[in-house]
Gaussian input, Z-matrix of N, CA and C with variables (Angstrom, degrees):
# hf/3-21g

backbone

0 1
 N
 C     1     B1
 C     2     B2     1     A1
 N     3     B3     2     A2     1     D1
 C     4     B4     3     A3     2     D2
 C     5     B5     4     A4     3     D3
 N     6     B6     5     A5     4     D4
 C     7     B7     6     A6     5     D5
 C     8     B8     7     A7     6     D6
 N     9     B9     8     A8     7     D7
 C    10    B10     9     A9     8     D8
 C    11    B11    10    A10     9     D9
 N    12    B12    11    A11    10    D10
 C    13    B13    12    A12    11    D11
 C    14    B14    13    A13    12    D12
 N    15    B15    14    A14    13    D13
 C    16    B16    15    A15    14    D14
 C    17    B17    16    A16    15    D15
 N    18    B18    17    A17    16    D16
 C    19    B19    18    A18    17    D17
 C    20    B20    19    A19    18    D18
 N    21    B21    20    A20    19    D19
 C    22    B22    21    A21    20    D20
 C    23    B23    22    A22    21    D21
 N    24    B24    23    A23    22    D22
 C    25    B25    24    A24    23    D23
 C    26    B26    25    A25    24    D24
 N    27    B27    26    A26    25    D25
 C    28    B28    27    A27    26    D26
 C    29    B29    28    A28    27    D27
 N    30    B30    29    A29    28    D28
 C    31    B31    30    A30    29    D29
 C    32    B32    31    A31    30    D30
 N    33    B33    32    A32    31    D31
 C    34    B34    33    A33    32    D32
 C    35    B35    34    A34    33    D33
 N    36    B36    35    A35    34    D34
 C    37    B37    36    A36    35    D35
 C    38    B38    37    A37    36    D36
 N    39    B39    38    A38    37    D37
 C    40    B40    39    A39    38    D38
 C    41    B41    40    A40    39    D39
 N    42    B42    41    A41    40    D40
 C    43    B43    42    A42    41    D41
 C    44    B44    43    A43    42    D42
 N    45    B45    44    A44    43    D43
 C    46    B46    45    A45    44    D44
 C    47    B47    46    A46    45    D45
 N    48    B48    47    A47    46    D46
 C    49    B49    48    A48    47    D47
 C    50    B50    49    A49    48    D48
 N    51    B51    50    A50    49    D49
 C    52    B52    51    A51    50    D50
 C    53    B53    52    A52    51    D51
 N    54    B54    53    A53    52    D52
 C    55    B55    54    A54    53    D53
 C    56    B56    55    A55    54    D54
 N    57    B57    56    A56    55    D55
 C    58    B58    57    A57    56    D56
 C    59    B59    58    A58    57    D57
 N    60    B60    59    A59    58    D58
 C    61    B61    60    A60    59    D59
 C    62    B62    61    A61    60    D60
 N    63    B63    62    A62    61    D61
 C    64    B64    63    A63    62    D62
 C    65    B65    64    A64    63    D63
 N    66    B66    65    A65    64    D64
 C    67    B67    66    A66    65    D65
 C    68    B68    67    A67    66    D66
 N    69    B69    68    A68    67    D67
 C    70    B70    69    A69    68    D68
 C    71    B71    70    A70    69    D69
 N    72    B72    71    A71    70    D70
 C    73    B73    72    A72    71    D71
 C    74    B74    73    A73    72    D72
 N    75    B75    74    A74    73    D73
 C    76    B76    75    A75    74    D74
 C    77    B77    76    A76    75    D75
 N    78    B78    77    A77    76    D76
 C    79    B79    78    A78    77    D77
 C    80    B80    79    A79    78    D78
 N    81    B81    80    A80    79    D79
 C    82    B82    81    A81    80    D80
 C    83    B83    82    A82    81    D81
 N    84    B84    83    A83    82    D82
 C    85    B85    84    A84    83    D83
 C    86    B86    85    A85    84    D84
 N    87    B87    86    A86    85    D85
 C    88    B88    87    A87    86    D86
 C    89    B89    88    A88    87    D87
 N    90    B90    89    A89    88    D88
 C    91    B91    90    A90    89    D89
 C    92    B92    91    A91    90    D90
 N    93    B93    92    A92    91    D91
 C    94    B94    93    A93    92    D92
 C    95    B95    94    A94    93    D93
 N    96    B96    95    A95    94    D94
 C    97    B97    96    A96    95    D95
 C    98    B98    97    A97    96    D96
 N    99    B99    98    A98    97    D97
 C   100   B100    99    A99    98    D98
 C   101   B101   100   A100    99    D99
 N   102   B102   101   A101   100   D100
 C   103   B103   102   A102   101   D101
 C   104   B104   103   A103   102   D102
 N   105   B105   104   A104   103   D103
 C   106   B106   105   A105   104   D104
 C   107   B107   106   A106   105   D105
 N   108   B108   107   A107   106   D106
 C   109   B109   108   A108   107   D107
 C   110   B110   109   A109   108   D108
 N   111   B111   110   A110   109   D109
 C   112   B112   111   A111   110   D110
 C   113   B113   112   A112   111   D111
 N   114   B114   113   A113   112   D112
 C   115   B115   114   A114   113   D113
 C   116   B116   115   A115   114   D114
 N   117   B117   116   A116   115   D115
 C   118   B118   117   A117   116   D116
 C   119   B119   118   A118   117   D117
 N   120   B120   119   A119   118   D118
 C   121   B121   120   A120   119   D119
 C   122   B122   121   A121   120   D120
 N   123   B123   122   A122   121   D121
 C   124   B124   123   A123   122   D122
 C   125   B125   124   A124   123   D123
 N   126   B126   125   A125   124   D124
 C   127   B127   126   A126   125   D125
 C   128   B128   127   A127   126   D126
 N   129   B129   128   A128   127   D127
 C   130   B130   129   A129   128   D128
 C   131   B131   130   A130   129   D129
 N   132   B132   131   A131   130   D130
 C   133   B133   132   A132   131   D131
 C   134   B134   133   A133   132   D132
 N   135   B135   134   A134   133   D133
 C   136   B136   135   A135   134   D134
 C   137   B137   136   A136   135   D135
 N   138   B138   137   A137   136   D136
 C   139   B139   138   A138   137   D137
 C   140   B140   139   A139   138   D138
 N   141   B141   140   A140   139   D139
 C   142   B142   141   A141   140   D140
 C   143   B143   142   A142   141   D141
 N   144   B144   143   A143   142   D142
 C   145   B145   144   A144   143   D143
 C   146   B146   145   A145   144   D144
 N   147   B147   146   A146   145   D145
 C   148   B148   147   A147   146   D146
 C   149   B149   148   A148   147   D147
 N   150   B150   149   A149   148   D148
 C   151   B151   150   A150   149   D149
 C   152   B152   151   A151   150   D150
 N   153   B153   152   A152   151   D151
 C   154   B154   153   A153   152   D152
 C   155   B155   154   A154   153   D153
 N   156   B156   155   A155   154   D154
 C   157   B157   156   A156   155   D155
 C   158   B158   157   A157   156   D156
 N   159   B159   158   A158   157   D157
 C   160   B160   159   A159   158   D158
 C   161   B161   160   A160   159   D159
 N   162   B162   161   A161   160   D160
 C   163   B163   162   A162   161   D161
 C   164   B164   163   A163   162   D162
 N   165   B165   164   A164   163   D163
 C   166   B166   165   A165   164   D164
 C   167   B167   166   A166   165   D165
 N   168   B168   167   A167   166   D166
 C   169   B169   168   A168   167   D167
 C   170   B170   169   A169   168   D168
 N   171   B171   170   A170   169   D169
 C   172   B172   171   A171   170   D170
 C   173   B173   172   A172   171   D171
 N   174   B174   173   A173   172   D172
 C   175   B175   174   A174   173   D173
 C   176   B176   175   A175   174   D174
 N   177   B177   176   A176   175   D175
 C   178   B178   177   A177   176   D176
 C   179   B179   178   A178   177   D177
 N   180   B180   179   A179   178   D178
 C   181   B181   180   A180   179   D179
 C   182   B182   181   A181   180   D180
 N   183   B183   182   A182   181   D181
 C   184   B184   183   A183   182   D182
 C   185   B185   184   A184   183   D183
 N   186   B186   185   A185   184   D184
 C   187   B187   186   A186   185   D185
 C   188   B188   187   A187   186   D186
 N   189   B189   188   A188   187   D187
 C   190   B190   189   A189   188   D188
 C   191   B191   190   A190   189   D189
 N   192   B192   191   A191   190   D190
 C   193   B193   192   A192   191   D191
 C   194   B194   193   A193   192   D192
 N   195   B195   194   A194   193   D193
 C   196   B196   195   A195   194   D194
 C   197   B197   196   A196   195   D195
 N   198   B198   197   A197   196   D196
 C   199   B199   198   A198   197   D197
 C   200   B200   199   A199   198   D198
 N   201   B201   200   A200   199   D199
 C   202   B202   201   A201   200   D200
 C   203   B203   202   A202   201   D201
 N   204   B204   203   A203   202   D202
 C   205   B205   204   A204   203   D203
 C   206   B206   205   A205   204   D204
 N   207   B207   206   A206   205   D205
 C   208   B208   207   A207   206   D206
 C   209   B209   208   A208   207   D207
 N   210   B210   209   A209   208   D208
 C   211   B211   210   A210   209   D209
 C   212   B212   211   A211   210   D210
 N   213   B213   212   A212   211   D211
 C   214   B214   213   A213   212   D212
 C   215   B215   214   A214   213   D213
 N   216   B216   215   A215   214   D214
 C   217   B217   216   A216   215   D215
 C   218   B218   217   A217   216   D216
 N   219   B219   218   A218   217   D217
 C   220   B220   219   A219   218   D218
 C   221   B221   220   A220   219   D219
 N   222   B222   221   A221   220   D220
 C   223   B223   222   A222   221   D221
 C   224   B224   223   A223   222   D222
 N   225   B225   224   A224   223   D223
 C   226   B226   225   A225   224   D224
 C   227   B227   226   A226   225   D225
 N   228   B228   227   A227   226   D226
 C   229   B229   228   A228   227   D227
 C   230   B230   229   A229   228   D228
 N   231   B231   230   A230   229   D229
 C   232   B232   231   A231   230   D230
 C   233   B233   232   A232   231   D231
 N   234   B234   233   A233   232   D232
 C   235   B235   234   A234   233   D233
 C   236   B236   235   A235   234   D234
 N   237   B237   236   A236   235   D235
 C   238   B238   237   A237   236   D236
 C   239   B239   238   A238   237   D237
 N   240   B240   239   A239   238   D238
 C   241   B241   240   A240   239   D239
 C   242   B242   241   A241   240   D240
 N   243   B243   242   A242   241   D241
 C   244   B244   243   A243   242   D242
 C   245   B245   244   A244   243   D243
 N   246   B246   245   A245   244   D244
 C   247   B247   246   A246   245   D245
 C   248   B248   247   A247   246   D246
 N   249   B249   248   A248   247   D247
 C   250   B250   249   A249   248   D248
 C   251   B251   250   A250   249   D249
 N   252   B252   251   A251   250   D250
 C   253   B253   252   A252   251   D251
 C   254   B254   253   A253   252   D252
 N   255   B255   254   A254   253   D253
 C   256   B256   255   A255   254   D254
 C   257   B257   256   A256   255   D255
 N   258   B258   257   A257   256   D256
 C   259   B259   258   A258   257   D257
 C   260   B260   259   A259   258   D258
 N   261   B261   260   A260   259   D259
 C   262   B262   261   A261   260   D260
 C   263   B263   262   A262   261   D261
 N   264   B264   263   A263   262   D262
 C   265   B265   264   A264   263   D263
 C   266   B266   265   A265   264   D264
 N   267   B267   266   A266   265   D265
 C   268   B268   267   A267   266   D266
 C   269   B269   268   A268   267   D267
 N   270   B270   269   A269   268   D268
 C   271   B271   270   A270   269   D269
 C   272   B272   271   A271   270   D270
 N   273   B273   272   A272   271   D271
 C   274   B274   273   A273   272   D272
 C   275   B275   274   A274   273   D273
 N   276   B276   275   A275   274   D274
 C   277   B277   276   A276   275   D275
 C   278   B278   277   A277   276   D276
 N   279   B279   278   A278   277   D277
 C   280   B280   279   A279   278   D278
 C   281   B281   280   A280   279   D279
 N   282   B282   281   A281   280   D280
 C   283   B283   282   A282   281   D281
 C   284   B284   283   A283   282   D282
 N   285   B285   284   A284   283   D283
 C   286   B286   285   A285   284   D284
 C   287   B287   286   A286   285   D285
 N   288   B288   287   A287   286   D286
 C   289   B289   288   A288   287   D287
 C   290   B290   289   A289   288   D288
 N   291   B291   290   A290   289   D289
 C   292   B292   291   A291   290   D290
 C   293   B293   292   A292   291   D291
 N   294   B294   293   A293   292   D292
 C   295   B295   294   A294   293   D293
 C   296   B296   295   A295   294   D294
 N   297   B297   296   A296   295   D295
 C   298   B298   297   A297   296   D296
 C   299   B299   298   A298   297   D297
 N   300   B300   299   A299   298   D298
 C   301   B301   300   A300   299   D299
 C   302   B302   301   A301   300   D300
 N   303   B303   302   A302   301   D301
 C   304   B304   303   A303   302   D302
 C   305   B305   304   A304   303   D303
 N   306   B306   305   A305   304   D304
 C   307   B307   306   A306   305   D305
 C   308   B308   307   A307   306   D306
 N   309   B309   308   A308   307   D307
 C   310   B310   309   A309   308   D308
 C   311   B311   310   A310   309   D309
 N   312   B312   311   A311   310   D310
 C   313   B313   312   A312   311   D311
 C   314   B314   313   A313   312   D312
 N   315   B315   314   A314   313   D313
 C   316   B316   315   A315   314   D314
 C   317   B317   316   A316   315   D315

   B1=1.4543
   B2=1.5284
   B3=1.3290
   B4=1.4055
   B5=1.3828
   B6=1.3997
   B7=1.3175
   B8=1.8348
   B9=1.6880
   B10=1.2772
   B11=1.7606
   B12=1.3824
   B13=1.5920
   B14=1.3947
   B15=1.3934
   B16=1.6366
   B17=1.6235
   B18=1.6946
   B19=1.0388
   B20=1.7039
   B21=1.2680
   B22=1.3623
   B23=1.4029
   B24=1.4592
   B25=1.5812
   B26=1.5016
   B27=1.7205
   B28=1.0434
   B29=1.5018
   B30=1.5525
   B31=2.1083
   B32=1.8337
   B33=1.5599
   B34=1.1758
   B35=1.4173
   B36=1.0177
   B37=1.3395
   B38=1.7187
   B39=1.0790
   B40=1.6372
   B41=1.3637
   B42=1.7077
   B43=1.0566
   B44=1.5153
   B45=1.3178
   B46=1.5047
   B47=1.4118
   B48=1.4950
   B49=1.6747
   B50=1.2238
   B51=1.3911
   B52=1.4580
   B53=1.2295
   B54=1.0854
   B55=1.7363
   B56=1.5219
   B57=1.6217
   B58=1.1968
   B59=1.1573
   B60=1.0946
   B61=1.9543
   B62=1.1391
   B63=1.5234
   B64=1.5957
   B65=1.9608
   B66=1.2800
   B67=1.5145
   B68=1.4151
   B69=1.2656
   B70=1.2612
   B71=1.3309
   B72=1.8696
   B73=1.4893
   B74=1.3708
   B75=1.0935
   B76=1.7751
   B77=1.3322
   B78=1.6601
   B79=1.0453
   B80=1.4298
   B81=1.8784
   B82=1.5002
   B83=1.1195
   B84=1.6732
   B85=1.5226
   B86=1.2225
   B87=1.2300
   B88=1.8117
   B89=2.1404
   B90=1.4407
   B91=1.2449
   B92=1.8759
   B93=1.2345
   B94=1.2690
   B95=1.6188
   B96=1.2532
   B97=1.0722
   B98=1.6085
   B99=1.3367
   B100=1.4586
   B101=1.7959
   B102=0.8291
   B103=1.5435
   B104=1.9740
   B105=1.5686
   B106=1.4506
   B107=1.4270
   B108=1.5362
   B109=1.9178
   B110=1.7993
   B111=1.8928
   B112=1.6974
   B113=1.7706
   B114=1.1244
   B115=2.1085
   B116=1.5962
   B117=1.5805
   B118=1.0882
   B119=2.0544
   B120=1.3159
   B121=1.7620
   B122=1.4136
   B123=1.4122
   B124=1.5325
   B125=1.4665
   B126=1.2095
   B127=1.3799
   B128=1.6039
   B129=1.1693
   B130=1.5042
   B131=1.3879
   B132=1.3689
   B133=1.6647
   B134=1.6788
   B135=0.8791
   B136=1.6523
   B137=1.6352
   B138=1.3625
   B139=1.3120
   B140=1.4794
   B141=1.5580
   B142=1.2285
   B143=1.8244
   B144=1.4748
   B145=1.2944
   B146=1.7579
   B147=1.2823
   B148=0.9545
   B149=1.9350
   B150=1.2961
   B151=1.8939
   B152=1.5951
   B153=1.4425
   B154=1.5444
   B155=1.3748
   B156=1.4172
   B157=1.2641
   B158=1.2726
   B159=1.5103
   B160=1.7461
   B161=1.9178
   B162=1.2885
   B163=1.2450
   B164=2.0146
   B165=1.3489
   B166=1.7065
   B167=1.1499
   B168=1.5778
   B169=1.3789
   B170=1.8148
   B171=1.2430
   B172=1.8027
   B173=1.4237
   B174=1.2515
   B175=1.4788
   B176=1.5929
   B177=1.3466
   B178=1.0661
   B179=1.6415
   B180=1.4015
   B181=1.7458
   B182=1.4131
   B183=1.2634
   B184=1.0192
   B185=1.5674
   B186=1.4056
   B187=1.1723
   B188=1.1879
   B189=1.9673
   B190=1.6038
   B191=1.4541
   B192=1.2485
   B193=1.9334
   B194=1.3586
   B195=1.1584
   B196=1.3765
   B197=1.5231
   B198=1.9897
   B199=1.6813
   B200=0.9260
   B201=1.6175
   B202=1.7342
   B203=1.9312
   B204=1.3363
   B205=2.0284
   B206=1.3776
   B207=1.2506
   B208=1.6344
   B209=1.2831
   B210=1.5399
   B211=1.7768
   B212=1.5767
   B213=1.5543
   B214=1.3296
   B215=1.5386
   B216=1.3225
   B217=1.6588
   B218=1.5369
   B219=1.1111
   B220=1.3226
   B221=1.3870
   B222=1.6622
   B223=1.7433
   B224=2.4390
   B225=1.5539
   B226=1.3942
   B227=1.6764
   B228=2.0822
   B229=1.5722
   B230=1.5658
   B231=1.5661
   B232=1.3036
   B233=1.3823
   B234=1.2091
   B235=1.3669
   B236=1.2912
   B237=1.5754
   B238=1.1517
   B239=1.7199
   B240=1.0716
   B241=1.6433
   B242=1.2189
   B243=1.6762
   B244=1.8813
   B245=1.5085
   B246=1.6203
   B247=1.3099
   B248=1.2448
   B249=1.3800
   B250=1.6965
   B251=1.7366
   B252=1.3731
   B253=1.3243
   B254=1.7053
   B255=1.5280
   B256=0.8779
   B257=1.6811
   B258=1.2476
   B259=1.9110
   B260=1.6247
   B261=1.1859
   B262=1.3430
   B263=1.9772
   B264=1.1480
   B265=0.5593
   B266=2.1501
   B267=0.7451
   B268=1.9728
   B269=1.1404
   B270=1.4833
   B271=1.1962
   B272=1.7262
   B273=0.9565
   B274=1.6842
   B275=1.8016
   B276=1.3954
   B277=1.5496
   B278=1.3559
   B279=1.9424
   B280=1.5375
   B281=1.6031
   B282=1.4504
   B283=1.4559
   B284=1.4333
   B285=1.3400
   B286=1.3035
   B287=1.4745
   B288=1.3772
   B289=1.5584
   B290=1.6686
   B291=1.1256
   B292=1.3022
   B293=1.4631
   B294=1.5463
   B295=1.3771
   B296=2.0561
   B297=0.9861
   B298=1.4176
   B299=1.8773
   B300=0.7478
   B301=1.6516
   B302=1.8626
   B303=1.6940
   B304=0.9743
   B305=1.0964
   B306=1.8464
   B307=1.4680
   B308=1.3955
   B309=0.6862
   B310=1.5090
   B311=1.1960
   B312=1.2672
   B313=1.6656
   B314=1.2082
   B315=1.1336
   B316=1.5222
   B317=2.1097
   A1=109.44
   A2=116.01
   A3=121.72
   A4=112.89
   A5=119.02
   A6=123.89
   A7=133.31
   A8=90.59
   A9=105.15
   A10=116.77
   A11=96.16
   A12=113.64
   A13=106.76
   A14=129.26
   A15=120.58
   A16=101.27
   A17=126.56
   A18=121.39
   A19=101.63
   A20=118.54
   A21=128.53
   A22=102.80
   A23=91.05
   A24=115.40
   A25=120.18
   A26=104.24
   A27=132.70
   A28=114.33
   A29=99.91
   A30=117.33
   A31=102.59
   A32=109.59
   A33=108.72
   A34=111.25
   A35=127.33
   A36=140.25
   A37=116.29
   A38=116.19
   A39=124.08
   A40=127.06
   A41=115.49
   A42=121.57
   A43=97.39
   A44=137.71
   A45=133.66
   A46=101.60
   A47=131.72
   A48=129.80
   A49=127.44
   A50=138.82
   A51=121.50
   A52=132.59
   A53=124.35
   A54=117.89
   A55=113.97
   A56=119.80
   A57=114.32
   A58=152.12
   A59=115.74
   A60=120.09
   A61=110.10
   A62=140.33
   A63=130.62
   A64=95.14
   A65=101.49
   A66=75.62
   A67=115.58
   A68=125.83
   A69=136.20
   A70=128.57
   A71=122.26
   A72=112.87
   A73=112.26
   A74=125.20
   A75=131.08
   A76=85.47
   A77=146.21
   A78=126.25
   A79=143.21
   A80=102.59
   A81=138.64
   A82=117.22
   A83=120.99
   A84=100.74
   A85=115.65
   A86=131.33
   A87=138.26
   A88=87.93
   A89=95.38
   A90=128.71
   A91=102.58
   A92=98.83
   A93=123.75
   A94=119.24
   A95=117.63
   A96=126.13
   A97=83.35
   A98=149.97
   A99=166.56
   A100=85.45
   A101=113.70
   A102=126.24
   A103=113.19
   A104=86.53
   A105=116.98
   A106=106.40
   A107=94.73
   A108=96.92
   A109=116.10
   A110=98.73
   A111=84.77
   A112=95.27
   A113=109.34
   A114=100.17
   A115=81.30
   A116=157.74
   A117=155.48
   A118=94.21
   A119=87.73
   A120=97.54
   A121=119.17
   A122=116.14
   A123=100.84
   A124=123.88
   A125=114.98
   A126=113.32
   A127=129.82
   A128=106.34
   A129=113.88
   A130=123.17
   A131=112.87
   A132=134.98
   A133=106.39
   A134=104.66
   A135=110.78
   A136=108.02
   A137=142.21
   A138=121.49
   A139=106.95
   A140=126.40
   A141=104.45
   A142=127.48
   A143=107.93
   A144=136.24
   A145=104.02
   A146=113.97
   A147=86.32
   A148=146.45
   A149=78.84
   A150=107.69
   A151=84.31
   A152=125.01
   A153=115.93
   A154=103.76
   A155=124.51
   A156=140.45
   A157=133.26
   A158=82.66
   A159=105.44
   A160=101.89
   A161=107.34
   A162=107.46
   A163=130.99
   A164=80.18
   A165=91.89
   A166=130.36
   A167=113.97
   A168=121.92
   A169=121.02
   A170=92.43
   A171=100.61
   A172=98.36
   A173=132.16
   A174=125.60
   A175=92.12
   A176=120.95
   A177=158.38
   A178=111.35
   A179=115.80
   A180=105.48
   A181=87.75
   A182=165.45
   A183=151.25
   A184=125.30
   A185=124.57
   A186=133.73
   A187=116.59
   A188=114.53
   A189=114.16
   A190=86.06
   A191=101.51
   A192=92.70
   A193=100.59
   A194=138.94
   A195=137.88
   A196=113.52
   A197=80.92
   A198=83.10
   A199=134.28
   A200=119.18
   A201=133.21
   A202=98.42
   A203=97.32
   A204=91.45
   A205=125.06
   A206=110.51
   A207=142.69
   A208=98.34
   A209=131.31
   A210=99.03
   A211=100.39
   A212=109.40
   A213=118.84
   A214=102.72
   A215=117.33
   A216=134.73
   A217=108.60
   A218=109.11
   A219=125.66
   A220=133.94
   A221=70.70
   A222=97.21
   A223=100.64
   A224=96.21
   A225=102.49
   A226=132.98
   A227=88.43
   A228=73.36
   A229=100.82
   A230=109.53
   A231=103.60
   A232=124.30
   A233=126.38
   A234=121.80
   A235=106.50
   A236=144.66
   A237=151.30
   A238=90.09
   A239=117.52
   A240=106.31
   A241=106.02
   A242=111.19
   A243=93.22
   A244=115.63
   A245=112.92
   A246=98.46
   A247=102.67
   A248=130.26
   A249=118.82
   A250=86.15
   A251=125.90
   A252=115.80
   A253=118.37
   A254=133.54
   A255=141.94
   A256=112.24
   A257=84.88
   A258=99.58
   A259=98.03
   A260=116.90
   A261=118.19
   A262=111.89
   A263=125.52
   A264=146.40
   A265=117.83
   A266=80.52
   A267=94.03
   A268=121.06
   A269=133.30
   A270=121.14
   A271=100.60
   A272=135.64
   A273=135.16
   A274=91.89
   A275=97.28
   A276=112.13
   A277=123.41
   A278=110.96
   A279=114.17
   A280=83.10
   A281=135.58
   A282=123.25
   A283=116.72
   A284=124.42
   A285=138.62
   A286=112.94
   A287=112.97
   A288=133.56
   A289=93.36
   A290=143.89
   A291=143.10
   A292=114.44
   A293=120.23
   A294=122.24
   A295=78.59
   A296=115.67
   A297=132.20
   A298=90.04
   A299=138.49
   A300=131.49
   A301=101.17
   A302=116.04
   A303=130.21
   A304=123.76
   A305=99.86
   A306=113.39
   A307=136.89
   A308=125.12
   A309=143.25
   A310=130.16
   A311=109.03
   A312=124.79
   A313=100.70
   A314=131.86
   A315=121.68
   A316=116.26
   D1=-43.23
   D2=179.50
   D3=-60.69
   D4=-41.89
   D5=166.98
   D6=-45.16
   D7=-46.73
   D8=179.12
   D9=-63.98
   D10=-42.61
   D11=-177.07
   D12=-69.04
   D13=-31.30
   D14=172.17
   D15=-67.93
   D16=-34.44
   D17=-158.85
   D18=-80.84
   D19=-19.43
   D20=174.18
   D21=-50.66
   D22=-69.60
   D23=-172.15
   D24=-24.73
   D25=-66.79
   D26=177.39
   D27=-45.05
   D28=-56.81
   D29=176.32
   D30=-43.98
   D31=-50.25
   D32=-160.90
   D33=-85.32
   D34=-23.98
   D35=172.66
   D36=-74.56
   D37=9.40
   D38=151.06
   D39=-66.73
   D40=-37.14
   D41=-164.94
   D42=-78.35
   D43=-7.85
   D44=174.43
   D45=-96.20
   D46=7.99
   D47=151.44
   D48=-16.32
   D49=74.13
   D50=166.96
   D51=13.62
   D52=103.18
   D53=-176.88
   D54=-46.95
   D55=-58.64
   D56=142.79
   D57=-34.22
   D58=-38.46
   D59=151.38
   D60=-57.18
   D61=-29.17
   D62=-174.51
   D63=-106.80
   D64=-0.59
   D65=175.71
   D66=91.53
   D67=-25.07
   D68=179.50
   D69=-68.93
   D70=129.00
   D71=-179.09
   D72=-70.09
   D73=-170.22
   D74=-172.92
   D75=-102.12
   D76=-2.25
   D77=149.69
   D78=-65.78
   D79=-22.81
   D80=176.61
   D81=-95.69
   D82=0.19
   D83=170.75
   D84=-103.53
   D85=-6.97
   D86=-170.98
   D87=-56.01
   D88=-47.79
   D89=-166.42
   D90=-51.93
   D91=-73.73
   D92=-179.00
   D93=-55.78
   D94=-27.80
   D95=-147.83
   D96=-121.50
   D97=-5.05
   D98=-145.19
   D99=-128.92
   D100=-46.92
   D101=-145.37
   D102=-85.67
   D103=-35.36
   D104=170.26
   D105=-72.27
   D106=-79.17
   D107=-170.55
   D108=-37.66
   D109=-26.18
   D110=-162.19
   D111=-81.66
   D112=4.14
   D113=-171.41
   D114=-110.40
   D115=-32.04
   D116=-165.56
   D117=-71.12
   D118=-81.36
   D119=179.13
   D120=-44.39
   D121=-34.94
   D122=-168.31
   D123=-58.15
   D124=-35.24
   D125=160.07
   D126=-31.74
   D127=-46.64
   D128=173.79
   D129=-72.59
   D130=-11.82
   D131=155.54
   D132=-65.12
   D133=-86.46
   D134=-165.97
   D135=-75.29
   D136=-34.12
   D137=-153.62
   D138=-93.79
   D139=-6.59
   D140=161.77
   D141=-93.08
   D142=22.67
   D143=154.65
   D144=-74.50
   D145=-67.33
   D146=179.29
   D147=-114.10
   D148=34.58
   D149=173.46
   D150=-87.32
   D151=-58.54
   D152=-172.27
   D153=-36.07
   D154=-74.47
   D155=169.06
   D156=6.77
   D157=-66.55
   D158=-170.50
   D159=-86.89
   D160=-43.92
   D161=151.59
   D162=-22.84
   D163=-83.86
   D164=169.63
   D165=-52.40
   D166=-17.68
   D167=-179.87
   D168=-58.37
   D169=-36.33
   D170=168.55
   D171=126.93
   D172=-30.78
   D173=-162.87
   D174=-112.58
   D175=91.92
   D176=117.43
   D177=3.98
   D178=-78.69
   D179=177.35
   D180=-72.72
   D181=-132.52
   D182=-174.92
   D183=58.67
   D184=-67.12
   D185=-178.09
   D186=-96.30
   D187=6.11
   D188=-170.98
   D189=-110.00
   D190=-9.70
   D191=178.49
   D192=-95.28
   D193=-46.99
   D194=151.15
   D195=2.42
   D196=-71.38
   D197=-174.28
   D198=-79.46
   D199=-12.66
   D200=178.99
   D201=-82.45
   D202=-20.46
   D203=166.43
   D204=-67.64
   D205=-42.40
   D206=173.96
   D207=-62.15
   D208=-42.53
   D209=-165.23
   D210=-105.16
   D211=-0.81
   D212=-174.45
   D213=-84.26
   D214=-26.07
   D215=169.00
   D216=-64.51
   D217=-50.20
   D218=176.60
   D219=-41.03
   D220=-56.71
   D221=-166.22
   D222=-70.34
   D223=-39.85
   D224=174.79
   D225=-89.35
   D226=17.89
   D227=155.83
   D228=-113.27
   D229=-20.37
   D230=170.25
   D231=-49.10
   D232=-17.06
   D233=178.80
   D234=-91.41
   D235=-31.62
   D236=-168.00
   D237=-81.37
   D238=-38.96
   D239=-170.46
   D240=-75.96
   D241=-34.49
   D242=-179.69
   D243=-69.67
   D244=-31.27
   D245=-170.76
   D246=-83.49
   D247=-10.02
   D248=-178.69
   D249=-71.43
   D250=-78.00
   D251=-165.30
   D252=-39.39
   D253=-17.93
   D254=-165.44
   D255=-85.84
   D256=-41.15
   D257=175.58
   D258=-74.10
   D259=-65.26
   D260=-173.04
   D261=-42.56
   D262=-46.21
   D263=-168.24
   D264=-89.05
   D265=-14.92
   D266=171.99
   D267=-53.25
   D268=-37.71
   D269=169.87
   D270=-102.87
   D271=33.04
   D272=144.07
   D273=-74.89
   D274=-86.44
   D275=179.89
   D276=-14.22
   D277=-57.44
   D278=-162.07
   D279=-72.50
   D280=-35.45
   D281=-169.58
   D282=-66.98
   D283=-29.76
   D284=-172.39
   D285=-69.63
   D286=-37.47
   D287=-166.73
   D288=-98.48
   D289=-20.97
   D290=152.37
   D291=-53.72
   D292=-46.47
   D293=-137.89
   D294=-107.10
   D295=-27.71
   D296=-178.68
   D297=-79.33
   D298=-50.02
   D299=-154.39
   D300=-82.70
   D301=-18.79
   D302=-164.92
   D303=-109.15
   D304=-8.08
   D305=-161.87
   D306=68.41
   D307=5.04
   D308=164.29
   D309=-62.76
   D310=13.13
   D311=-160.35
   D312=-93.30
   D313=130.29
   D314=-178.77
   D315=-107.91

């Protein structure tokens, strides 16, 4: 569980990305950052619909494995998305930490 919840953490904590690390003008993030929260949050819309669900169903160990599948699902795409965004994103970064090491940061 502890695992899953850092991996939450981690998923949701993209949307505070440096505009500069993604490359993005301050015209593209109202955008970007709109765009994130609604695929970050939606979860918190629908899945306690259906934890109730699986809950109510009667089989009890049943729906806790359910749910330890779900955040264990969760938790491993969140990790595939940071490091996909991380690779993708590497030479934004190595430039940012240049222009940052030099002062140039505006």
């Amino acid at each position: 569980m502890a695992l899953e919840m850092m991996g939450t953490g981690a998923f949701r904590s993209q949307k505070f990305i440096q505009i500069k690390e993604a490359n993005l003008t301050v015209a593209q993030s109202g955008t970007a950052f709109g765009l994130i929260a609604m695929i970050i949050y939606s979860a918190d819309a629908f899945m306690p619909m259906i934890i109730g669900r699986w809950l109510d169903s009667g089989d009890f160990i049943q729906a806790y494995r359910n749910l330890n599948y779900t955040l264990l699902a969760s938790a491993a795409l969140t990790l595939a998305a940071v490091i996909y965004w991380r690779i993708r994103n590497a030479g934004n970064i190595k430039r940012q930490l240049q222009l940052e090491a030099t002062g140039q940061v505006s």
